[in-house]
C-alpha positions as CSV (number, residue, x, y, z in Angstrom):
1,X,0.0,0.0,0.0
2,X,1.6,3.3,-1.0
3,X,3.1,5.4,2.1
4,X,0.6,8.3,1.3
5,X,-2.5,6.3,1.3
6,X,-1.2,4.5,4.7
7,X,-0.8,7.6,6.3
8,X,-4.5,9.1,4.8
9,X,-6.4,5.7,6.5
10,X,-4.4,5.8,10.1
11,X,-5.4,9.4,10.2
12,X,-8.8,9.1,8.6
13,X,-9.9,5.8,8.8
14,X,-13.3,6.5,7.5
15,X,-11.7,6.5,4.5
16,X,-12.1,2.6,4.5
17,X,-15.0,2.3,5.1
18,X,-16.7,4.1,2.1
19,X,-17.8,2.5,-0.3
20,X,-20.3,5.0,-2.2
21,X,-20.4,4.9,-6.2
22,X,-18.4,7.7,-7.3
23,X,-20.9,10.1,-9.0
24,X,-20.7,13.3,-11.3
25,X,-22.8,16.5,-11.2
26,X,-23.4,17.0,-14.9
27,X,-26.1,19.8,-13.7
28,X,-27.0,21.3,-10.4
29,X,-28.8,18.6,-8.2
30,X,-28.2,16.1,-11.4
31,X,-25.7,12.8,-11.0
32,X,-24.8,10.1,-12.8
33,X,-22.6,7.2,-11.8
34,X,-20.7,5.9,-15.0
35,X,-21.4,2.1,-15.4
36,X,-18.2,0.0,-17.5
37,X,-18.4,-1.4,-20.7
38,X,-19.1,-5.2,-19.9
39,X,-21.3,-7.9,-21.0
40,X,-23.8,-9.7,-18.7
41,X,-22.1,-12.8,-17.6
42,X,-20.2,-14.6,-15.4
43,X,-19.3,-12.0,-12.8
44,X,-19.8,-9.1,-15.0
45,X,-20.0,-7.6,-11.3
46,X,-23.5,-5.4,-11.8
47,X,-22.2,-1.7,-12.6
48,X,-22.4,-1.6,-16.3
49,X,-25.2,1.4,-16.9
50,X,-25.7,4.4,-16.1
51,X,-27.5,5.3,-12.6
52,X,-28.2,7.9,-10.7
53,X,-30.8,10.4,-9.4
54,X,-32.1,13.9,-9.4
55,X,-32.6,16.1,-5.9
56,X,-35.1,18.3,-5.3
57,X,-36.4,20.3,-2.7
58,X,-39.0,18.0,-1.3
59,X,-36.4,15.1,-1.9
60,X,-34.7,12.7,-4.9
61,X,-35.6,10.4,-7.9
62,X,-33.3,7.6,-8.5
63,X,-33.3,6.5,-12.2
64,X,-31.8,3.1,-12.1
65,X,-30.4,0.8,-9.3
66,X,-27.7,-1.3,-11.1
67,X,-27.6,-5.2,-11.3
68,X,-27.3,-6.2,-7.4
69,X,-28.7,-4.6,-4.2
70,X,-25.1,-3.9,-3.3
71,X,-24.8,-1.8,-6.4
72,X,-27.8,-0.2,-5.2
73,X,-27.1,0.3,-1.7
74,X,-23.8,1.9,-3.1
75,X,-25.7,4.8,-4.6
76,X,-27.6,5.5,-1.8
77,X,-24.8,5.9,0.0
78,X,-23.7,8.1,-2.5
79,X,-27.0,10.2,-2.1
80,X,-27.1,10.1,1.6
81,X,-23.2,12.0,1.4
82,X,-24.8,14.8,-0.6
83,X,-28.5,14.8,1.0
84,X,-31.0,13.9,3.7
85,X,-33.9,14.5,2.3
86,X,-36.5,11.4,1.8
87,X,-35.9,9.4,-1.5
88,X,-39.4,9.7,-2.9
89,X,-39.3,8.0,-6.3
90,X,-37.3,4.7,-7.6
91,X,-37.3,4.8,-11.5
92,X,-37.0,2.4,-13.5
93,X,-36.3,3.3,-17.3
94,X,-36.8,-0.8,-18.4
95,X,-36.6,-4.4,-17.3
96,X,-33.3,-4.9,-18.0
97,X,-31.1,-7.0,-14.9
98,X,-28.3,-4.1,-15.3
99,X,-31.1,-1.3,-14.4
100,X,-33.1,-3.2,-12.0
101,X,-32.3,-5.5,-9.7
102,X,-30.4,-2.7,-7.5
103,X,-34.2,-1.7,-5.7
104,X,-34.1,-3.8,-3.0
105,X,-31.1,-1.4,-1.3
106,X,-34.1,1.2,-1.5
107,X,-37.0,-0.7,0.1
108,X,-36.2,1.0,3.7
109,X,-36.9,4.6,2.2
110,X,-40.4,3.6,1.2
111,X,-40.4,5.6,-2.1
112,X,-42.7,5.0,-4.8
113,X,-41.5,2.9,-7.5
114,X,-41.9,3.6,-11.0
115,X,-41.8,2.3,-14.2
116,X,-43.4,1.5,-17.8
117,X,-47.1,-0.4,-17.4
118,X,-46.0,-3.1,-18.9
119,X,-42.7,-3.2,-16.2
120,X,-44.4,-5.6,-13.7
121,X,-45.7,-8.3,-16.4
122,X,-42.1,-8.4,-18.0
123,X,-40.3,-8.7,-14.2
124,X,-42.8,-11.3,-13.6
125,X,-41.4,-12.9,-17.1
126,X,-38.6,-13.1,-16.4
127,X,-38.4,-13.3,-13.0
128,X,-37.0,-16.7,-12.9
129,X,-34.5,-16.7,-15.0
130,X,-32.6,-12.9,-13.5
131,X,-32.9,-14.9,-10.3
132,X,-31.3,-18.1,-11.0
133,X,-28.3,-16.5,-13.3
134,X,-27.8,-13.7,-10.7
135,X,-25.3,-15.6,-8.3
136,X,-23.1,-16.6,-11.6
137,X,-23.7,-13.1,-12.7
138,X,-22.6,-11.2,-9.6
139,X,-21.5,-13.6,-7.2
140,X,-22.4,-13.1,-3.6
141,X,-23.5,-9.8,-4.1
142,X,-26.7,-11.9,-5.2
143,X,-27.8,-11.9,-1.9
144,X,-31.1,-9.8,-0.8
145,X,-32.1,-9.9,-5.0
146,X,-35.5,-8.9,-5.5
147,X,-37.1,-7.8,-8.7
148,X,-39.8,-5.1,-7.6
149,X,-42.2,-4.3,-9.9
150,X,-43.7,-0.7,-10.1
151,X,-46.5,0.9,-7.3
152,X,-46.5,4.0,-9.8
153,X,-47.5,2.6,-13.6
154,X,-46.9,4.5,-16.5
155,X,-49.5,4.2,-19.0
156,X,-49.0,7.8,-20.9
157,X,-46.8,11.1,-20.3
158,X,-46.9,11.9,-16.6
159,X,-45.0,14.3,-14.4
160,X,-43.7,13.9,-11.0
161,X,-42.7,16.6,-8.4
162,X,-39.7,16.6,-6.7
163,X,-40.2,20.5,-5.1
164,X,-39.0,22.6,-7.5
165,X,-38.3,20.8,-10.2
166,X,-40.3,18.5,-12.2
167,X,-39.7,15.4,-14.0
168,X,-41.7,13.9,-16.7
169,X,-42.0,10.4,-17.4
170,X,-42.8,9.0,-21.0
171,X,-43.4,5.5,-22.3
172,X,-42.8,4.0,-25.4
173,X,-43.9,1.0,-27.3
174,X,-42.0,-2.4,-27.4
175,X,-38.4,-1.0,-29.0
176,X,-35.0,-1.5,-27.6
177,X,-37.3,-3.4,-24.9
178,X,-40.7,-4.6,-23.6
179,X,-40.6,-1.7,-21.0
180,X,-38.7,1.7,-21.9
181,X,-39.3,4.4,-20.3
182,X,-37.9,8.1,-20.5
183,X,-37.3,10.8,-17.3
184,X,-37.2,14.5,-18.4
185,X,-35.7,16.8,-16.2
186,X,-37.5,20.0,-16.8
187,X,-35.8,22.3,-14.7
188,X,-32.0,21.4,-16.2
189,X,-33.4,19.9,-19.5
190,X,-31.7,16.9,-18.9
191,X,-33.1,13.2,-21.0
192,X,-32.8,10.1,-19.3
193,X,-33.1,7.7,-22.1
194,X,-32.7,4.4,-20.8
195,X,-31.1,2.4,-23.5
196,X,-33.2,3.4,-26.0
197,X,-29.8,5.4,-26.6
198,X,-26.6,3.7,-26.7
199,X,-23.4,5.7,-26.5
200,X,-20.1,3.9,-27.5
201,X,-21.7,0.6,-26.9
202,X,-23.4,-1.5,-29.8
203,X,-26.6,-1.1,-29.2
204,X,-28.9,-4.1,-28.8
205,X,-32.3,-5.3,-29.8
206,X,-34.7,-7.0,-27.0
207,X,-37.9,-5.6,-28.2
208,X,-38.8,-4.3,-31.9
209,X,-36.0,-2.9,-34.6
210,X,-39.1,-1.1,-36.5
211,X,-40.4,0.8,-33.4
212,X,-37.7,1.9,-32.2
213,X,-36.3,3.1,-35.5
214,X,-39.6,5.5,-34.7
215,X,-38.7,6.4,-31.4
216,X,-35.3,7.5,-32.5
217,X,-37.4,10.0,-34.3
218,X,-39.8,11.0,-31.4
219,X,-36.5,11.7,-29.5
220,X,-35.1,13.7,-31.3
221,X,-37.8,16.1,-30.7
222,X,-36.9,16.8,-26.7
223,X,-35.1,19.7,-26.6
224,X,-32.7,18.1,-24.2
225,X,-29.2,20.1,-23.2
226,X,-27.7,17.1,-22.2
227,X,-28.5,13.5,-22.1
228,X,-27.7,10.5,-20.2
229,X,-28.1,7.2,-22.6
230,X,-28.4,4.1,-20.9
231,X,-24.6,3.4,-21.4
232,X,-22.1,5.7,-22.8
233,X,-20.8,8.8,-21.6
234,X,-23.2,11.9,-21.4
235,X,-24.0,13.6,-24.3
236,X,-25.2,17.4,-25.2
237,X,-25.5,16.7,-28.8
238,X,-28.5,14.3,-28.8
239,X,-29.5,14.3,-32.6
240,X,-25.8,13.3,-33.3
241,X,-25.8,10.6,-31.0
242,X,-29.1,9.7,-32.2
243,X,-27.3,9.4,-35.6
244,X,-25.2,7.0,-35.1
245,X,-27.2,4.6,-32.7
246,X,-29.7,4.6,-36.3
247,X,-26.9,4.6,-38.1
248,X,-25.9,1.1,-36.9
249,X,-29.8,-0.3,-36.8
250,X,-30.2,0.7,-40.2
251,X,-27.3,-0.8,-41.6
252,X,-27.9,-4.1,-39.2
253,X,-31.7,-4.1,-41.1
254,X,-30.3,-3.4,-44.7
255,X,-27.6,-6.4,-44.4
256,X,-29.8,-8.7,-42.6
257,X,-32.4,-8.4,-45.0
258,X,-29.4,-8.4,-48.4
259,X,-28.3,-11.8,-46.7
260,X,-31.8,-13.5,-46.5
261,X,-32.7,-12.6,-50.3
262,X,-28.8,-13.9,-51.0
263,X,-30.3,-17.7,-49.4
264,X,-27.7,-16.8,-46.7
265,X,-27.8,-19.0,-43.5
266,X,-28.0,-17.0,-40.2
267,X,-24.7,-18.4,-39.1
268,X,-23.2,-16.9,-42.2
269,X,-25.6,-13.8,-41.4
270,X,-23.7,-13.2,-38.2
271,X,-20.7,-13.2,-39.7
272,X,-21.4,-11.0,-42.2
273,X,-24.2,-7.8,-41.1
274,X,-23.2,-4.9,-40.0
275,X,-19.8,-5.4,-40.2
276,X,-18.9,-1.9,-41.8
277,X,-20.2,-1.0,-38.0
278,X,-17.6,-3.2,-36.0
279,X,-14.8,-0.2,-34.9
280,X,-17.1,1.8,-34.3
281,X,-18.9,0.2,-31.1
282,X,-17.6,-1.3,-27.9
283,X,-18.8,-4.9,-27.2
284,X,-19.3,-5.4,-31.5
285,X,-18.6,-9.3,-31.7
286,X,-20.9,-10.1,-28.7
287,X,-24.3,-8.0,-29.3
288,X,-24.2,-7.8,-33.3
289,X,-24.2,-11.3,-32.8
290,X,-27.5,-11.8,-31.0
291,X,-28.9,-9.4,-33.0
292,X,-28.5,-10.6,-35.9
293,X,-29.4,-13.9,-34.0
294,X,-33.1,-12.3,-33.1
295,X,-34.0,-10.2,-36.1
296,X,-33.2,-13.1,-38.6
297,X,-35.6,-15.0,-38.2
298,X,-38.5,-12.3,-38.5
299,X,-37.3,-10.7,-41.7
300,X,-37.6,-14.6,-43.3
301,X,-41.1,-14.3,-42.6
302,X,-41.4,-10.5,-44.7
């Protein structure tokens, strides 16, 4: 252990003990915790997203918990350094195991719990298998996993009050997921997008490629000064990183669809779409490949 460090703990021993997520301010009263590019699998470790949460007067929002209840209880303990006051709200943008499965470390506040209407169904879904891959996934961290459905459905554009600031909440249809869901902060014109953005990392398909080709376009119309994508760092160029994220779907669509007219197999498929893409995104191999893997066999049937 370095001398300086040594000295720092001896004399500050509190030091050791924290173990808070590291966050950034990207606006007053707005932080994000940077999740790492990983995949979900064997001890991926449950911090690849972006997290984080918005404090008001009255108290905070929380978008996203992270992929273990000790992720979670790591960012509450990074809100509890910079605030008191009561966390109200526990977003969740989709069903995703990286965004959700933090929310247990928030069942002592009490908050409200929020999340697309069709959230609860797809937790209940899937339910079985987050909880049986979890221990592979993050090990004993594993332990306390719940997967808490929403108290506060949303069915169409709502707002929520924080004192002082206001967020509103919109759904979307079935697109990168079953369950996405956008937070809007008014009063710093931040987006929350969930991962119907994808910053750096190739973006992957677990809904429907059409719709959310469409809600890149409804996006673009928030008048956002900076945005948070589901992974990736912030952004304050939103129709540019909106580019690129269609960019890549478009050219996934155009080759999978080339290679099925060709009487190309999907293994050869996977091989071959998108591949003008591949430096251009982090994780390329691993996601192109499953989504070539899902769209293939619903363009045969065009």
């Amino acid at each position: 252990m370095p001398k300086l460090l040594l000295l720092l703990l001896v004399f500050f021993p509190t030091l050791a003990l924290s173990s808070a997520l590291p966050v950034e301010e990207i606006s007053p009263g707005v932080y994000v915790h940077h999740g790492v590019h990983k995949d979900i699998n064997v001890d991926y470790g449950g911090d690849i997203c972006n997290i984080g949460f918005i404090i008001g007067n009255k108290g905070v929002a929380v978008i996203d918990t992270g992929g273990s209840p000790k992720i979670g209880s790591q960012l509450r303990e990074a809100i509890r350094s910079l605030t008191k006051l009561p966390i109200l709200y526990v977003i969740n943008t989709h069903v995703h195991p990286d965004h959700v499965l933090g929310n247990a470390a928030f069942k002592q506040d009490h908050p409200i719990f929020v999340g697309h209407s069709k959230l609860a169904g797809f937790m209940a879904q899937r339910k079985d298998a987050y909880l049986r891959n979890q221990p592979e996934w993050v090990g004993a961290d594993a332990a306390g996993t719940e997967l808490i459905p929403p108290t506060m459905p949303i069915t169409a554009t709502s707002e929520i009050d924080l004192g002082g600031r206001t967020l509103r909440l919109t759904p979307y249809p079935a697109a990168h997921s079953p369950s996405d869901l956008t937070v809007f902060d008014t009063s710093s014109n931040t987006l929350w997008t969930g991962d119907l953005l994808f910053v750096e990392r190739t973006p992957s398909i677990d809904g429907d490629l059409f719709a959310w080709l469409k809600v890149i376009e409804q996006l673009r119309e928030t008048q956002a000064t900076r945005v948070v994508p589901g992974h990736g760092t912030v952004v304050t160029n939103l129709s540019s990183a909106l580019d690129d994220e269609k960019h890549y779907l478009s050219v996934l669509l155009t080759d999978v669809r080339s290679a099925i007219k060709h009487g190309d197999s999907i293994e050869q498929t996977i091989s071959t779409a998108a591949q003008s893409e591949h430096k251009k995104w982090v994780l390329f191999d691993i996601i192109n490949r499953r989504n070539v893997a899902l769209i293939f066999p619903i363009l045969e049937w065009e």
